[in-house]
N, C-alpha and C positions, 0 to 999 in steps of 0.2 A: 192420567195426566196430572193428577191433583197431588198425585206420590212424587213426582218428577220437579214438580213447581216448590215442594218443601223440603225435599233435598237439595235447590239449588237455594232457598231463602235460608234454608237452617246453616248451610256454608258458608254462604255470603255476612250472613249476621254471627258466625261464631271467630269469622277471621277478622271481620270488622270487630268486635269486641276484643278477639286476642290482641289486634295491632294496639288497640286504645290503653289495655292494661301493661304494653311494653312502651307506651310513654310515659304511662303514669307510675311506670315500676312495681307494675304488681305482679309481674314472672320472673322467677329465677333471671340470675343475672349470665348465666350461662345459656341462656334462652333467645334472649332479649336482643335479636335482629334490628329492631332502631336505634337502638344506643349503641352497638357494637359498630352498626355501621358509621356513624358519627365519628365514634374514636377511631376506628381503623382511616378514617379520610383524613383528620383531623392529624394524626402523626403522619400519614405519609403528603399532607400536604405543608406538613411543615418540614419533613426530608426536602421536596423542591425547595422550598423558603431558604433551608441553610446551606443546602449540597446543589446548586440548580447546574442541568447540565446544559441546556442552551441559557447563557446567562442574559444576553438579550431578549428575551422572553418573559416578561410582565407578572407578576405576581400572581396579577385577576388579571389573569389570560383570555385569548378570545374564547367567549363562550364561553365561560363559568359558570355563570350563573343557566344558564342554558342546559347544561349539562348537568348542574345540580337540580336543576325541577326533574331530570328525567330518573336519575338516582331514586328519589323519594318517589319518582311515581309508576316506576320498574314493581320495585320493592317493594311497594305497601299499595295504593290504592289500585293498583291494575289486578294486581293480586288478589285483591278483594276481588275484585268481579268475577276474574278466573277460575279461585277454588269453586266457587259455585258451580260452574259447567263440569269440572272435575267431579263435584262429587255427584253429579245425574250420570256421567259415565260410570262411575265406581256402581252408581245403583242397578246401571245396564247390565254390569260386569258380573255382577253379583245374582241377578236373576237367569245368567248363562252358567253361572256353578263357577265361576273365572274368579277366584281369590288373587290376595298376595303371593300365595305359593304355586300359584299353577303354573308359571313359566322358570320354578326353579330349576338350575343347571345344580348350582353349586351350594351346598350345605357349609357354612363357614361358620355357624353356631359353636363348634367345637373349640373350637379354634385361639390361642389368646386376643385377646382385646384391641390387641394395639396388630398384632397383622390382619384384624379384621377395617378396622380402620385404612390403614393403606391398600387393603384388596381392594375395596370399596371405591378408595379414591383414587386410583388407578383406573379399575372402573370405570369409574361416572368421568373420568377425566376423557379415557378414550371415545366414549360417545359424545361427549362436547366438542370434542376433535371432529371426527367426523361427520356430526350434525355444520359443522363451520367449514368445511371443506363443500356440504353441500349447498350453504350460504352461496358462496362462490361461484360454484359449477353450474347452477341454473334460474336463469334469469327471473322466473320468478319469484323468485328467493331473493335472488340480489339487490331484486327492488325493494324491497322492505330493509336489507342487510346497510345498503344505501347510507341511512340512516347513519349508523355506526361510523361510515369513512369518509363521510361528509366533517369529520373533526381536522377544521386547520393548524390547532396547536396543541398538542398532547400535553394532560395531564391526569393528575387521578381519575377525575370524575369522568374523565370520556370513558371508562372505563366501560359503566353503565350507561352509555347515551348509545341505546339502541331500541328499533321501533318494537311495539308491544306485540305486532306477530309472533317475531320470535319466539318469545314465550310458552305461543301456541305448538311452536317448534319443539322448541327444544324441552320444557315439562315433560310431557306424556314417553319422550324416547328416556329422560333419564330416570321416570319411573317405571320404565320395563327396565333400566337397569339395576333398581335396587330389586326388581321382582327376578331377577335372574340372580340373587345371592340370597340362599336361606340362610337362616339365623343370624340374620344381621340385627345387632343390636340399636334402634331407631335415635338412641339419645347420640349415635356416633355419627349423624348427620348433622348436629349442629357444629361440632370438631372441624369437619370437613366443610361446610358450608362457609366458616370463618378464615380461615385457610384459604380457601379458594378466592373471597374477597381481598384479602391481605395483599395475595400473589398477584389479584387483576389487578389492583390499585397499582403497585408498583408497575407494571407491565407498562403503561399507562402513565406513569409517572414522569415528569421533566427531572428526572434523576438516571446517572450513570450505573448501575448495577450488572456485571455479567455473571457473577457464582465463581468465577474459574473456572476446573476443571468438570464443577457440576453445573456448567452451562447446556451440556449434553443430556440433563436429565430435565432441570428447572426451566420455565420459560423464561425473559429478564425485558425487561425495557429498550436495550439495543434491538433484540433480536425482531421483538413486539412493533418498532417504530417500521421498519422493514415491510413488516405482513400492513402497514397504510401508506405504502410506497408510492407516490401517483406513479412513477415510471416504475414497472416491474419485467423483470427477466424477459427476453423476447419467448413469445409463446406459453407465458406462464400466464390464468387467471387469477393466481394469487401464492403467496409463498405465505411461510411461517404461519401456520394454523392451529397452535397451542396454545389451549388454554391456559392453565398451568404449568405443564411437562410440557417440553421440548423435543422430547425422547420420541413421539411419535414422529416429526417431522424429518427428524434424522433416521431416522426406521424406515419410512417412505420416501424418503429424499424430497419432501418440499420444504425443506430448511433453504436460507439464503440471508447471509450477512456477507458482503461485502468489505464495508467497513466501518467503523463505530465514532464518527466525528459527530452523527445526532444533527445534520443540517439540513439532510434533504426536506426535499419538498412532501408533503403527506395530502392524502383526497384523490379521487380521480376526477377522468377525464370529463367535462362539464361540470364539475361540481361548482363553478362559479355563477350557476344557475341554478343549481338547488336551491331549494327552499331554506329560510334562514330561523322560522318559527316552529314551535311546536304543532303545532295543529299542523299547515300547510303540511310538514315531512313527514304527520300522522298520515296523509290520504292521498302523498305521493305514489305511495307503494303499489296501490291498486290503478298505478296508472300505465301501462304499455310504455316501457324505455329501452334505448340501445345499453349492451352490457359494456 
C-alpha cells in the first residue's frame, strides 16, 4: 500500500511543481501549456472582438467568466489530482509486465516526423470522436457531458467548460491510443496538443469560419454551434461530434448543418434548470436525470 500512496504523492507533487515552473517560465516555451493556453484564448477571443458573427452578442458574454474558472481548472488543477491516480495505474500496469509498448499495433518510428505527427493526430482525433459520440449515447455519460451544453452563448472558452468526469473518460482511452502507435516520438504531443486547443477554441468561437472546401476534413464554428442545437434532427441524440476533423462525421453520416445564419437557439431541453454554479454542475452528474 505504501508503494501505491507514493506513486500517487510523487505525481501529484511533480505535476503540481511542473505547472508552478510554467507560470513562472521555467520550461521550454514550447512546453509551457499555461501561457500557450492564455495566447491561444487571448487571439481568438479577440477574432470575436473584431470579426463577431452574432454581432448582438456582448463582448463578456453570458458566462465567461464561468467558463474561464473551468479552463484553468480542466487544465491545471484537476489535473494535478488526476496524474496521481494515473500514475498508481501505470504502477498496476507495470507490475502486470503491461508497458507502453504492449498494445503496440503500429511501429511509426521509422517513419518521417511530420507523418508521424498527423498519424497520431488522426488518431487521437478518432478516439475523441468516438469517446463524444458515447457522451451522448448513454445517459450516464450525459449527465456529466450536461455540463458542456448547458453553454447559452458560445465562445472560446466554452470550449473547455466541461465536467472533470470526463477526463476520467476520455485520458486513459487516448492513452491506449498513443500505446497503439510505436515509435512515437513524445515531444510530438505538445504539436498536437496546441493544435487541438487552437481548433477547439475556434469551434467555439463567436466567429464565422467554414475552411471551404476543407470543411469536409476540419471541424469549424458553424458546423460546432449545430452539434449544441437545443432542437436536433428528429431521432437524432446528437449530430456533429468532431473534435477537430469533421471527416469522421461525414464518414458516419452524423454531420448536419442546415444552415449557417449562427442564430439558433443552443442547450437542451430543461436546461433552464440546470445548475448555474460551479460546484452545483460539479455534483449534478451523479444525480439520475431524463436524457
Amino acid at each position: 500500500m505504501r508503494e501505491y500512496l507514493d506513486a500517487f504523492l510523487s505525481a501529484l507533487i511533480g505535476t503540481a511543481d511542473w505547472t508552478w515552473k510554467s507560470v513562472i517560465m521555467e520550461v521550454p516555451w514550447f512546453m509551457n501549456y499555461f501561457y500557450g493556453l492564455i495566447l491561444i484564448s487571448l487571439m481568438t477571443w479577440g477574432l470575436e472582438i473584431v470579426f463577431p458573427w452574432r454581432k448582438n452578442q456582448n463582448m463578456i458574454r453570458k458566462d465567461f467568466w464561468l467558463d474561464g474558472f473551468y479552463m484553468f481548472f480542466n487544465f491545471f488543477i484537476f489535473s494535478i489530482a488526476i496524474n496521481g491516480i494515473y500514475n498508481v495505474i501505470a504502477l498496476l500496469f507495470g507490475k502486470m509486465n503491461l508497458g507502453i509498448s504492449s498494445l503496440t499495433l503500429f511501429d511509426i518510428g521509422s517513419i518521417h516526423p511530420a507523418l508521424q505527427l498527423i498519424t497520431f493526430f488522426v488518431l487521437l482525433d478518432f478516439v475523441q470522436w468516438f469517446t463524444h459520440l458515447l457522451l451522448h449515447r448513454y445517459e450516464f455519460l450525459w449527465r456529466f457531458h450536461k455540463v458542456h451544453h448547458s453553454v447559452k452563448e458560445m465562445g472560446f472558452a466554452a470550449h473547455l467548460r466541461y465536467h472533470w468526469m470526463e477526463n476520467i473518460l476520455y485520458k486513459p482511452l487516448k492513452t491506449i491510443g498513443l500505446m497503439i502507435l510505436g515509435g512515437f516520438e513524445p515531444q510530438q504531443a505538445y504539436i498536437v496538443h496546441f493544435i487541438s486547443i487552437t481548433i477547439g477554441h475556434l469551434n467555439h468561437a463567436n466567429v464565422k469560419i467554414t475552411w471551404g472546401p476543407f470543411k469536409y476534413v476540419f471541424n469549424n464554428p458553424v458546423m460546432h454551434l449545430y452539434h449544441h442545437a437545443f432542437k436536433l434532427p428528429k431521432g437524432k441524440i446528437g449530430v456533429n461530434y468532431g473534435i477537430s476533423l469533421s471527416l469522421w462525421d461525414y464518414i458516419f453520416r452524423t454531420n448536419y448543418v442546415p444552415e449557417d445564419s449562427g442564430t439558433i437557439e443552443i442547450g437542451f431541453e430543461g436546461d433552464d434548470q440546470f445548475p448555474k454554479d460551479f460546484i452545483s454542475q460539479s455534483v449534478s452528474g451523479f444525480r439520475r436525470t431524463k436524457m
